[in-house]
C-alpha positions in Angstrom: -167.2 -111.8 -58.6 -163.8 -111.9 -59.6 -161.4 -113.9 -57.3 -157.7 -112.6 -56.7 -154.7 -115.2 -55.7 -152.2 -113.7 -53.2 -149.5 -114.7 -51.4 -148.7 -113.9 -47.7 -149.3 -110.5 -47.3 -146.7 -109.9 -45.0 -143.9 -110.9 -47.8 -146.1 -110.7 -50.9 -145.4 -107.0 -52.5 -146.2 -108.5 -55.9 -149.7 -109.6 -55.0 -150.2 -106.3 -52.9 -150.9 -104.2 -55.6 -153.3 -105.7 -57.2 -155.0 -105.8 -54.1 -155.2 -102.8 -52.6 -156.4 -101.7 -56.4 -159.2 -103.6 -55.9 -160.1 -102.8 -52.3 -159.2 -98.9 -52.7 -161.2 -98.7 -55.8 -164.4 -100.4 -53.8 -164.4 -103.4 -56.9 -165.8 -106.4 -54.9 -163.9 -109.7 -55.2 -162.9 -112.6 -53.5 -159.2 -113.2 -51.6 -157.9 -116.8 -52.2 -154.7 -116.8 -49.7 -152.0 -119.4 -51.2 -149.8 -119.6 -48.1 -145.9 -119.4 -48.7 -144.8 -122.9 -48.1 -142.0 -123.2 -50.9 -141.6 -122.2 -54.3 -140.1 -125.9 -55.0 -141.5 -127.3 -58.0 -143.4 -130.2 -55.2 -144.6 -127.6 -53.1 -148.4 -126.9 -51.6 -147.9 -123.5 -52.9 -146.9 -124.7 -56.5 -150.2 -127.8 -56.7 -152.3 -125.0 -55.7 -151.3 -122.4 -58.7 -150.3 -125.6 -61.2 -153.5 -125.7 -62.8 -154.3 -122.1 -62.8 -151.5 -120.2 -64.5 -148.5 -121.1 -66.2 -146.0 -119.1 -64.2 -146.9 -120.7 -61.3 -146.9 -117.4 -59.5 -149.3 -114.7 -57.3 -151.1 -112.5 -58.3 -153.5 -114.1 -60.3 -157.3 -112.7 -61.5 -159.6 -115.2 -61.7 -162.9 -113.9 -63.4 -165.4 -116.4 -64.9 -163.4 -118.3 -67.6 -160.5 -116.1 -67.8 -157.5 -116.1 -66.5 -155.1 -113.0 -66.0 -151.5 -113.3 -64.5 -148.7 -110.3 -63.9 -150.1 -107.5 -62.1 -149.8 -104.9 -64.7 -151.9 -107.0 -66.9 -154.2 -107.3 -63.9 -154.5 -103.9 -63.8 -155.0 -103.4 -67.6 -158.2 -106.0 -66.9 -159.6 -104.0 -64.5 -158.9 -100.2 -65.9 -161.0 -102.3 -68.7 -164.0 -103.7 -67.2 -164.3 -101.0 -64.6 -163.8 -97.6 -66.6 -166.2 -95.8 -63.7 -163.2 -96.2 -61.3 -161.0 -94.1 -63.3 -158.0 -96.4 -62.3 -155.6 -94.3 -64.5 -155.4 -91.0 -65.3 -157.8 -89.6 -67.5 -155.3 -87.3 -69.9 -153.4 -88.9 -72.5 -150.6 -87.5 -71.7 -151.1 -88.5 -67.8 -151.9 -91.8 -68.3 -148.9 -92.6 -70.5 -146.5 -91.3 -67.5 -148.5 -93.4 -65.1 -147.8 -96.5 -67.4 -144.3 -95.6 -67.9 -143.7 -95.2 -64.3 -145.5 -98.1 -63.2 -143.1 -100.1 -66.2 -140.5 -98.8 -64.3 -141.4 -100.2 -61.3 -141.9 -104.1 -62.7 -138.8 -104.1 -64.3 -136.5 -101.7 -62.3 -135.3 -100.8 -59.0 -133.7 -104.6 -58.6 -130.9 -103.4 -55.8 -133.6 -102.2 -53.6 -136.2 -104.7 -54.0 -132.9 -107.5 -53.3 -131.7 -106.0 -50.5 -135.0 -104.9 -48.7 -137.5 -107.6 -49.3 -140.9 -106.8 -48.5 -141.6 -107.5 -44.6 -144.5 -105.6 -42.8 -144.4 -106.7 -39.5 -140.7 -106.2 -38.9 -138.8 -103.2 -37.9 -135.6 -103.5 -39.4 -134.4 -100.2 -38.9 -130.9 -101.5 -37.8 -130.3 -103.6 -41.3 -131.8 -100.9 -43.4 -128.8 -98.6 -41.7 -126.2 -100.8 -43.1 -127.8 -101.4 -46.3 -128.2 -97.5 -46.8 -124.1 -97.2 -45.9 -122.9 -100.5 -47.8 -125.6 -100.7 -50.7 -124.8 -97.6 -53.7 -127.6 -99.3 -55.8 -130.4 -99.4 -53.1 -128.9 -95.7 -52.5 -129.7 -94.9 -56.1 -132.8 -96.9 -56.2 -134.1 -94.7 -53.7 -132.9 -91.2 -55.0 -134.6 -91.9 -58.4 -137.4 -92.8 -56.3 -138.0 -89.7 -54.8 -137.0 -87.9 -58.0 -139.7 -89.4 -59.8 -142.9 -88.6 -57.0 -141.6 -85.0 -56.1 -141.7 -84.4 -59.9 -145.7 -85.7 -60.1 -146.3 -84.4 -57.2 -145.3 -81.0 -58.3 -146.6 -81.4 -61.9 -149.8 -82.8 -61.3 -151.0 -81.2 -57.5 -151.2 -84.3 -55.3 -151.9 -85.2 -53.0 -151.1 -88.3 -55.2 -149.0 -89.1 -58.1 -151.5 -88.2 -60.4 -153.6 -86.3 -58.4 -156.4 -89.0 -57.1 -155.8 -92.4 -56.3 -154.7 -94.5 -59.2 -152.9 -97.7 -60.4 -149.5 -95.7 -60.0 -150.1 -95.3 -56.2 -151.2 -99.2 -55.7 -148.2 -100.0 -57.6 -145.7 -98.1 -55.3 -147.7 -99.0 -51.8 -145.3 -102.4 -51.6 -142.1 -100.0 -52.2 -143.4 -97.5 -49.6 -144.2 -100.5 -46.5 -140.4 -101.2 -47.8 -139.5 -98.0 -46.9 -140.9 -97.9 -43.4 -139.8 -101.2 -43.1 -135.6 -100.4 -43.2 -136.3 -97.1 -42.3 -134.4 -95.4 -45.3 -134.1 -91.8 -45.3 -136.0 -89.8 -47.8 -136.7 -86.2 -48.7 -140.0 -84.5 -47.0 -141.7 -84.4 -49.7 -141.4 -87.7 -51.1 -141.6 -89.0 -47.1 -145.1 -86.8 -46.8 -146.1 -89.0 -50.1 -145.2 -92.4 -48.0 -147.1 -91.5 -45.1 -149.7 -90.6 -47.5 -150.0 -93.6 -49.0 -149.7 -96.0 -46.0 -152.9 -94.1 -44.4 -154.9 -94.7 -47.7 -157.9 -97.4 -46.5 -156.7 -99.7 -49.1 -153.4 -100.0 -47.8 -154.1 -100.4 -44.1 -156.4 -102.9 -44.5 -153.6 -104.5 -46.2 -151.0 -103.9 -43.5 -153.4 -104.3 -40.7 -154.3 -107.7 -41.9 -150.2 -108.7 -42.6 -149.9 -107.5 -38.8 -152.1 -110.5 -38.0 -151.0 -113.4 -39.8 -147.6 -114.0 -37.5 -146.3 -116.8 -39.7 -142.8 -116.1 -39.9 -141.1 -118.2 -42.9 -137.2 -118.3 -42.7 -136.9 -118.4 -46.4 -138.4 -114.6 -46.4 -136.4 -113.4 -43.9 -132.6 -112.5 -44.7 -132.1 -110.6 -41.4 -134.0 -112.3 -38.7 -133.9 -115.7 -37.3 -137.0 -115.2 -34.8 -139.9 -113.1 -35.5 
């Protein structure tokens, strides 16, 4: 059984998607929580990963002998060994957009991942208010957002981005808890598509268990000094 490294789920958006890939897809493996002490070079967090991967960083796959770091790799890995689950779209055509999109996704959208740090247990409605008014970037971030999933939506049916559950959709979940999170405003259909997502099984085990873990870590937390 394969083991998966994640970080606090409650801050962790990286090591989400892998995750709820795994758990939405029904592919057994086994959770190895590496609690968010530091990321200083002499940190818990740091030993822990050191003699794993090179990067030093969650998510990592464990399976057997192998090693497999950065989550679109990690989802390359599984697509691989588990080509049952259908994890991306099977069209060509599809499945090159779901790549693309999930591309831009690692690289892109920097002013909103900045300014809105993941945070699932926190209502930050008030912050995400004055980020929305000050921020043009997380503004645009957002726009090209919903751009992109009313056009899939529309192209390829739903209730999805490609239609049934795939690697696209784990790779947005972090952006739409983000979303929630700072309460920024979006279109209906593109909101419909959040609510969707967060109410996937996957996902809400996810959030359900970053609900429980109530270990607040100021360096995580830009706008609150108390949980």
């Amino acid at each position: 059984m394969p083991q998966l490294y994640i970080g606090n789920k409650n801050y962790s958006s990286w090591s989400m998607r892998p995750w709820v890939l795994l758990k939405q897809a029904g592919i057994p493996f086994e959770e190895v929580m590496v609690r968010f002490d530091s990321f200083n070079g002499d940190s818990q967090f740091k030993a822990t990963l050191r003699d794993l991967t090179p990067t030093g960083k969650v998510p990592l796959l464990v399976d057997g002998d192998l090693t497999v770091w950065d989550t679109l790799a990690i989802a390359e890995y599984l697509a691989e060994q588990y080509p049952d689950k259908q994890l991306w779209p099977q069209d060509k055509a599809a499945r090159a957009r779901a790549r693309s999109v999930c591309a831009e996704m690692h690289s892109g959208f920097t002013a909103l991942r900045g300014n809105c740090p993941m945070n699932v247990e926190a209502d930050l409605a008030q912050a995400g208010a004055l980020i929305w008014r000050d921020k043009a970037g997380v503004r645009a971030d957002v726009a090209r957002l919903a751009a992109m999933w009313e056009g899939l939506l529309d192209q390829y049916g739903g209730p999805l981005l490609f239609g049934p559950f795939s690697v696209a959709d784990a790779y947005f979940a972090p952006v739409c808890t983000r979303l929630k999170t700072y309460a920024l405003p979006l279109p209906p259909k593109a909101a419909a598509y959040v609510d969707r997502v967060l109410a996937l099984p996957g996902v809400k085990a996810w959030t359900d268990a970053a609900l429980t873990e109530k270990d607040f870590l100021d360096f995580e937390e830009p706008y609150r000094l108390t949980p």
